[in-house]
One Martini backbone bead per residue (centre of mass of N, CA, C, O) as a GRO file, in nm:
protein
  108
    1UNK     BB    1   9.313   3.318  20.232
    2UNK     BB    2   9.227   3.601  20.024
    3UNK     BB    3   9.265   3.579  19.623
    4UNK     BB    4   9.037   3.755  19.486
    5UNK     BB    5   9.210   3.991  19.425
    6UNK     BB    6   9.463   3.898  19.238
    7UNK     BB    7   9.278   3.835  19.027
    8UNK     BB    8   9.209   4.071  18.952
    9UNK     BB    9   9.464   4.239  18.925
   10UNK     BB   10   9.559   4.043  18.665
   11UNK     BB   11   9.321   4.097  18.466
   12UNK     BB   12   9.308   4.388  18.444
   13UNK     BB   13   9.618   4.436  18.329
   14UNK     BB   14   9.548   4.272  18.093
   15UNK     BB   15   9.305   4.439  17.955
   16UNK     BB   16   9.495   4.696  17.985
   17UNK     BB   17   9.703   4.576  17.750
   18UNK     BB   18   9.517   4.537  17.518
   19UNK     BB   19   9.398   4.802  17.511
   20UNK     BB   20   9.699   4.933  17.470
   21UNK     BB   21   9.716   4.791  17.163
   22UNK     BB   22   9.474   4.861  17.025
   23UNK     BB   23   9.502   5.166  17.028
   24UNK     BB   24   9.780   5.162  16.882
   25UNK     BB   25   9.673   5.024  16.614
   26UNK     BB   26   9.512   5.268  16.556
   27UNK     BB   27   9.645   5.472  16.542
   28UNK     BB   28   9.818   5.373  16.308
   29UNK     BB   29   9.619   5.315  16.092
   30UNK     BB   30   9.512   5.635  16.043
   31UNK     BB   31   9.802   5.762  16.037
   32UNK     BB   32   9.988   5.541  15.800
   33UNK     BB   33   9.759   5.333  15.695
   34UNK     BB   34   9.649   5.033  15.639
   35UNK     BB   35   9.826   4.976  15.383
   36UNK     BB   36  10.095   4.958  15.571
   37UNK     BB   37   9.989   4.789  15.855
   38UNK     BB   38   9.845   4.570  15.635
   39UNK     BB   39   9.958   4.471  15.328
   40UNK     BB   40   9.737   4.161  15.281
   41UNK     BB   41   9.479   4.205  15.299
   42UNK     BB   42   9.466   4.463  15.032
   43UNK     BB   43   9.578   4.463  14.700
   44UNK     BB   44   9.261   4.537  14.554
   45UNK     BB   45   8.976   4.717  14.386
   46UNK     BB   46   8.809   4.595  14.189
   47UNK     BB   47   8.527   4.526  14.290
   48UNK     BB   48   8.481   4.824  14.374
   49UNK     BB   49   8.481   4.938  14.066
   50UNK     BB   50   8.308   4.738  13.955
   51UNK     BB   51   8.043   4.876  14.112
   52UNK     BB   52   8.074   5.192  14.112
   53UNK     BB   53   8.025   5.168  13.798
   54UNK     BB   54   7.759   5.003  13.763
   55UNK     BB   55   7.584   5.186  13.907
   56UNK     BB   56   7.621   5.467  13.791
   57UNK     BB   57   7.498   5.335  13.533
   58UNK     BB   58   7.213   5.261  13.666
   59UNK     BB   59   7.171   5.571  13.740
   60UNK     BB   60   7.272   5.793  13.538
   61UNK     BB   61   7.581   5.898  13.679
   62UNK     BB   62   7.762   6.087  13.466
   63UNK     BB   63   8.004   6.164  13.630
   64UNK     BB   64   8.099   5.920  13.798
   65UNK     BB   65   8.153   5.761  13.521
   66UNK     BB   66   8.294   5.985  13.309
   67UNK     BB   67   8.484   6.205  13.533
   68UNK     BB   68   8.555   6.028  13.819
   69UNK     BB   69   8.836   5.985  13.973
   70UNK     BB   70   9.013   5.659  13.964
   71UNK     BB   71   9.203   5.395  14.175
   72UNK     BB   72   9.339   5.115  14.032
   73UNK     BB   73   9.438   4.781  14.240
   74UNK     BB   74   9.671   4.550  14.094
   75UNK     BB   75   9.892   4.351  14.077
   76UNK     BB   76   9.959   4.371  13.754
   77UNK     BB   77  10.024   4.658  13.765
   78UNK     BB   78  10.198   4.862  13.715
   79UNK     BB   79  10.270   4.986  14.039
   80UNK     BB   80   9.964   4.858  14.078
   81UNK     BB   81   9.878   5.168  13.995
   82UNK     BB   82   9.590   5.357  13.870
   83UNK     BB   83   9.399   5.615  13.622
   84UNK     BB   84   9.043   5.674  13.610
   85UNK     BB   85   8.773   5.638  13.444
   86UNK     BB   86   8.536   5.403  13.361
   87UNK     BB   87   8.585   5.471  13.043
   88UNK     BB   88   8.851   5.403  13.062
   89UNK     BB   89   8.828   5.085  13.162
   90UNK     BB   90   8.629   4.978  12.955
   91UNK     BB   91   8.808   5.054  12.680
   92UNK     BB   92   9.047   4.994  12.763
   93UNK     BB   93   9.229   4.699  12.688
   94UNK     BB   94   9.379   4.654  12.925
   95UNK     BB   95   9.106   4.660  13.148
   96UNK     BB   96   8.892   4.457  13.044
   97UNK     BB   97   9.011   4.216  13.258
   98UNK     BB   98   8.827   4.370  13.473
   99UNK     BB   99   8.496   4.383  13.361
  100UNK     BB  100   8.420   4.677  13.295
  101UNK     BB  101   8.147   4.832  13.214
  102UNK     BB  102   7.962   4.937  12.977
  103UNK     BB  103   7.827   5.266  12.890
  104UNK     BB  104   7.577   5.343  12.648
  105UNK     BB  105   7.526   5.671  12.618
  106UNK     BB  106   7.610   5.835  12.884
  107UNK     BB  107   7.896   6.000  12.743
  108UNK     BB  108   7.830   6.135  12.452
   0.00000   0.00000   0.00000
């Protein structure tokens, strides 16, 4: 008897199973957001606003850098998260220990 239909027939529907986990797992994702879907991924995004920062700065972007407001995601921080702009975050003691560095002439 020939069962390479079998192993097909099994295969597909795997393949099949798997297809539509991954489906619905974006649809969630997209939906309800990444960080509700997967909350350990990443609980802060300092190192992305101090790059953002730093960038807006070294391209003379005033905008970015003194008025763009950002939301600061750091475990320690009182609700988890703040807002402000890059001279709010570079300036105030409270948020100087991540890093975030002053443009010194560029906000004046």
């Amino acid at each position: 008897m020939n069962k390479k239909g079998q192993e097909l027939s099994t295969n597909a529907i795997i393949m099949i199973v798997i297809g539509i986990i991954v489906l619905v797992v974006l649809i969630l994702g997209f939906t309800i957001g990444w960080g509700k879907l997967f909350p350990f991924i990443s609980s802060n995004n300092v190192e992305n606003i101090k790059t953002t920062c730093s960038t807006a700065c070294a391209t003379n972007n005033m905008y970015d850098y003194c008025s763009l407001e950002r939301t600061l995601k750091a475990d320690d921080l009182p609700g988890k998260k703040t807002a402000g702009n890059c001279t709010w975050f570079a300036t105030n003691a409270d948020y100087t220990k991540y890093g975030i560095e002053t443009c010194p002439g560029l906000c004046d």
